[in-house]
N, C-alpha and C positions, 0 to 999 in steps of 0.2 A: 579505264575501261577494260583492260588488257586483265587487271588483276580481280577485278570483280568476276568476269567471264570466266578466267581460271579457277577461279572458288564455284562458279558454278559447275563447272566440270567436273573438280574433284567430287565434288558433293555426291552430281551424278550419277559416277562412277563407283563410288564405294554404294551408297542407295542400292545400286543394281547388282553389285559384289555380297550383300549383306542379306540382301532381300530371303532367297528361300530361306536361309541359316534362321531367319526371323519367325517364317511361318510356321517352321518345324519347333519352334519356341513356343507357340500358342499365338505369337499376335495375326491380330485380325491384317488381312492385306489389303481390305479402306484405307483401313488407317494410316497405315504404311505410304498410302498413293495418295490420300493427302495431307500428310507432313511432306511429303516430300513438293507438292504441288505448292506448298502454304512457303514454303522456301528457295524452290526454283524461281518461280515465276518472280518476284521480288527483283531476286537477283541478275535474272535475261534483261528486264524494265530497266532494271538501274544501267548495268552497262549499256544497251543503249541509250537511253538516255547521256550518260557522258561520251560517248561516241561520236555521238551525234551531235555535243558542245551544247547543249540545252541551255539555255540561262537558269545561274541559279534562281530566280524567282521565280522558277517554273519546277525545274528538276526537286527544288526540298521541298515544298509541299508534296507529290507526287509519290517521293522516296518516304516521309513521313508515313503518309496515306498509306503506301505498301509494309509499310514495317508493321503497324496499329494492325492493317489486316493482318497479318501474318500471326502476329502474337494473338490475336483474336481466335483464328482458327485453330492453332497449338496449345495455346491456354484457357481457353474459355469454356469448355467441360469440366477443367481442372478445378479451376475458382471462380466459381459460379458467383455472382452477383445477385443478396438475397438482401429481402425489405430490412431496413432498423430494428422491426419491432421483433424479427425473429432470435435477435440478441439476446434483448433483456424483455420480454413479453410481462406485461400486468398480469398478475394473478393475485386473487383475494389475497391471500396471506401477508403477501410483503406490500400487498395498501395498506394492508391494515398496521403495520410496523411504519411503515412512512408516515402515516397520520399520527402516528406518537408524535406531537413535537413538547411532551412535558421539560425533559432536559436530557441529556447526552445519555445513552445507557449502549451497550451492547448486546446479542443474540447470539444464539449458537442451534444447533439440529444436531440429534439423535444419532448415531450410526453414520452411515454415507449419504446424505443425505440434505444437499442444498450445498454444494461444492462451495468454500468458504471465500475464497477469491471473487466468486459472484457477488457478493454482497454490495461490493466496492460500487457495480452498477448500479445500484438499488439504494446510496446515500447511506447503509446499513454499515453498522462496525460488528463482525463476526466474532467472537474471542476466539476461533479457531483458525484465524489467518494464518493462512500459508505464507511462510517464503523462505529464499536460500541460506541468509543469515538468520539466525535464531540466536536471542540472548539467552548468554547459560545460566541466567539466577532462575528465567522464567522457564528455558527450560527443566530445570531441577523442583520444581514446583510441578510438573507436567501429572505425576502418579498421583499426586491430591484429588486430582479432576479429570481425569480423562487416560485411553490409552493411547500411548504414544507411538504412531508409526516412522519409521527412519524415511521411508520413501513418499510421503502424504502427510496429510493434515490429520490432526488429533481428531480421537473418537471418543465420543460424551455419551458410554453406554448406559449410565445413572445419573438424573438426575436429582437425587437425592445428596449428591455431595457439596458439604457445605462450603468451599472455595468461590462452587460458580457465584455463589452471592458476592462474595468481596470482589472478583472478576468484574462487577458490575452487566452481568448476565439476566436481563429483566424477560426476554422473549426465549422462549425452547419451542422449535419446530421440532415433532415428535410424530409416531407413527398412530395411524389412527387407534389401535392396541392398548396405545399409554392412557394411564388412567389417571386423572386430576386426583390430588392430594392434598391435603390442609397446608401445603405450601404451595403448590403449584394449579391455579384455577385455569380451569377450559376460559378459553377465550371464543374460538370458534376454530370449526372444523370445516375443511376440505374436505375434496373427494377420496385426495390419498394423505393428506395430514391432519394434524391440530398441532392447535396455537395455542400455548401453554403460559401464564405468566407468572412470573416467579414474587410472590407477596414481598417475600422477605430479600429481598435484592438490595445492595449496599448503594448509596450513590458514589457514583465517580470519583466525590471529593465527599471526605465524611471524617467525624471525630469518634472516635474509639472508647468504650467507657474506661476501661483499665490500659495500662502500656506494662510492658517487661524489657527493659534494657537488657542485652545480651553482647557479646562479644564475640562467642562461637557460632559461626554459623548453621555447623552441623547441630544443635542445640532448638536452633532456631525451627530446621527443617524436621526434628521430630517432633517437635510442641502441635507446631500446622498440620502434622499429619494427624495427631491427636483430636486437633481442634472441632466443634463443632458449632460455634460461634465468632465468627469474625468480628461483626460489629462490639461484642465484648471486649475483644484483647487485639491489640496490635503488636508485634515484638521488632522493639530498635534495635539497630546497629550500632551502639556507642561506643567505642572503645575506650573513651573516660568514665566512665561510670561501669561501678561493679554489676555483675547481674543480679537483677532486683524488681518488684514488680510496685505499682503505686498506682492509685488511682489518677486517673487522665482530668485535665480540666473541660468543664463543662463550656458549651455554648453552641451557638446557630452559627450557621452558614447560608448564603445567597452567592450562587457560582454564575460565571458566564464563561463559557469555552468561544473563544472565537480561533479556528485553526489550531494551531502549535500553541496555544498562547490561553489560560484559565486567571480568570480573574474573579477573586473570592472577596466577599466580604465580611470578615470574621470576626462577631462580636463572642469575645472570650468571658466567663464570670471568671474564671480561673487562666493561668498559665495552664497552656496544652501544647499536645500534638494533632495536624494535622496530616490525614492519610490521604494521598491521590495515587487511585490504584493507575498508575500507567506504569510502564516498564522504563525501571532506573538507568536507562539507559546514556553514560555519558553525555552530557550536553545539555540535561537538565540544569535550569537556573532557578532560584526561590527568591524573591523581594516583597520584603517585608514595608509596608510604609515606603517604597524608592529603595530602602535599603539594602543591598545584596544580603542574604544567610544562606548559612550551610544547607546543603540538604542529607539526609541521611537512609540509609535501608529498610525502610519499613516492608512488614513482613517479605523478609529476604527478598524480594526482586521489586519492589514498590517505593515508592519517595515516602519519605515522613519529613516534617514540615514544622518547627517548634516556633508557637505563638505566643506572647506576651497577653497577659489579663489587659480586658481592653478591646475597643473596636477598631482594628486595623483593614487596612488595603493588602491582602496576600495574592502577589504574581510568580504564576510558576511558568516556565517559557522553555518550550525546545530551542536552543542555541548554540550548537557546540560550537566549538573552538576554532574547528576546523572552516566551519561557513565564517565567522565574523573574520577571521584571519585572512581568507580570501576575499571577502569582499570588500576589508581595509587597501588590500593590496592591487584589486580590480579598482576601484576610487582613486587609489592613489596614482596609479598608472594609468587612469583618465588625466587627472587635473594636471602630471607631468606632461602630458602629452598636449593638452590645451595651453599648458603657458610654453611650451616649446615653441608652436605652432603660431603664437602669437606673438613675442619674441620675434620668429624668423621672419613673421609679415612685416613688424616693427620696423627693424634693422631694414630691411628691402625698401622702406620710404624713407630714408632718412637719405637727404641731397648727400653727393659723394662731390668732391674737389676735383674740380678738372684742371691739369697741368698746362700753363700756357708756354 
């Protein structure tokens, strides 16, 4: 009680020490006399209360109660408490994106223009996702598509460039301004945008008509900037094979993405490659029939996938190393711990000799 009183004191005292120095600051002096009100009186209640030897089943509820107010009248202008929907609010446009369920694709907006991070609300994949790590194959691909800011998310000031198709970029939020073009049909307009859809958009997982094994990357990164056709030419990373270019093998695809985790069914007429535009980023796995393969760089920052003539089962799986290694080691340092545990009950029933 002694030392709550004294904090109240201090408190106080400085309050009252501090006070004009405040006014003469601009703050309002309400405000000042209830913060100070919102944390006095708190603290008079509680030492009395232990003063006075309250039972605790009386005293922490009471103290509780004062503290809730206290924060309530200090913070509660601050952080306003506002509905759900003020969040992520329904607007035509991004219904209309939700209601695609044909198969996995991504979207992207114009300028500044549908902050990319939001998407994530919305079930939506942005190609312009923000965030603090950035892979440097995909960023070096950045000037094909977009300008790249160091402090923000990329700006997609043309939509005529032929990347966002491989991107798997099927939706462009655009300013009502942009004009639909024999690649890009009106879908339907807002009040302040249109909904753009790109005809010529890659799938996610798609077979290339041509390939060009390469070696040099810098090689690589001029061809794409060249390029005007994705779906035509894919360029591998091979370092056994000389650079050289060859027709791709033909055939279909039937994908399911569930999570981290694409399941293709690939009937090949030809040996091919298979491209899945995600970022190659360590940790990618590729199984062929069960069978682990390689995976390799397709156009610099993307997986390429090499299929046998034939109808295979192809799985590609985010997996690094780093999760399966922990979670070997999380399991295994369960089941040590359950037969320890079990063990020690063991031993503990087992009759002990008594000395006569």
């Amino acid at each position: 009680a002694a030392i709550v009183f004294g904090a109240f004191i201090a408190i106080a005292l400085t309050t009252a020490n501090v006070f004009d120095s405040r006014i003469a600051l601009g703050v309002k002096p309400g405000l000042i006399t209830t913060l100070s009100i919102a944390v006095l009186v708190p603290l008079a209640l509680t030492a009395l209360l232990l003063a006075l030897r309250t039972p605790a089943r009386v005293a922490l509820p009471l103290i509780l109660g004062m503290l809730l107010f206290e924060r309530t009248l200090e913070d509660g202008r601050i952080y306003p408490v506002l509905p759900e929907r003020m969040f992520y609010p329904p607007t035509p446009i991004l219904a209309r994106l939700q209601a695609d369920k044909s198969e996995p694709f991504r979207m992207g907006a114009m300028h500044f223009m549908f902050l990319p991070d939001a998407a994530a609300l919305y079930g939506l994949e942005d190609v312009r996702g923000y965030e603090a790590m950035t892979f440097l194959r995909l960023a070096e691909t950045y000037a094909f598509w977009s300008v790249h800011t160091t402090a923000s998310y990329n700006n997609i000031p043309d939509k005529s460039r032929p990347m966002l198709s491989l991107l798997n970029m099927k939706y462009l939020i655009a300013l009502p301004a942009e004009q639909p073009d024999e690649q890009w049909k009106l879908v339907m307009q807002d009040r302040n945008a249109r909904l753009l859809e790109n005809t010529r958009v890659l799938p996610r997982v798609f077979i290339p008509r041509r390939v060009r094994y390469e070696q040099q990357q810098d090689h690589v990164l001029y061809a794409m900037s060249k390029s005007t056709d994705f779906a035509d030419i894919a360029w591998i990373i091979a370092p056994g094979y000389p650079p050289h270019e060859i027709g791709n093998g033909r055939g279909t695809l039937v994908t399911h993405r569930d999570g981290r985790t694409w399941d293709v069914t690939a009937t090949m007429l030809e040996d091919g490659w298979v491209v899945v535009s995600e970022a190659a980023r360590k940790g990618w796995r590729a199984y062929v029939d069960g069978k682990r393969v390689q995976t390799h760089y397709a156009d610099h920052a993307f997986l390429g996938v090499y299929v046998p003539q034939g109808t295979h089962k192809l799985r590609v799986v985010y997996e690094p190393e780093s999760f399966t290694r922990g979670r070997n080691i999380t399991l295994a340092t369960i089941a040590g711990l359950i037969a320890f545990f079990a063990l020690r009950r063991y031993r503990g029933k087992q009759p002990r000799a008594v000395s006569v």
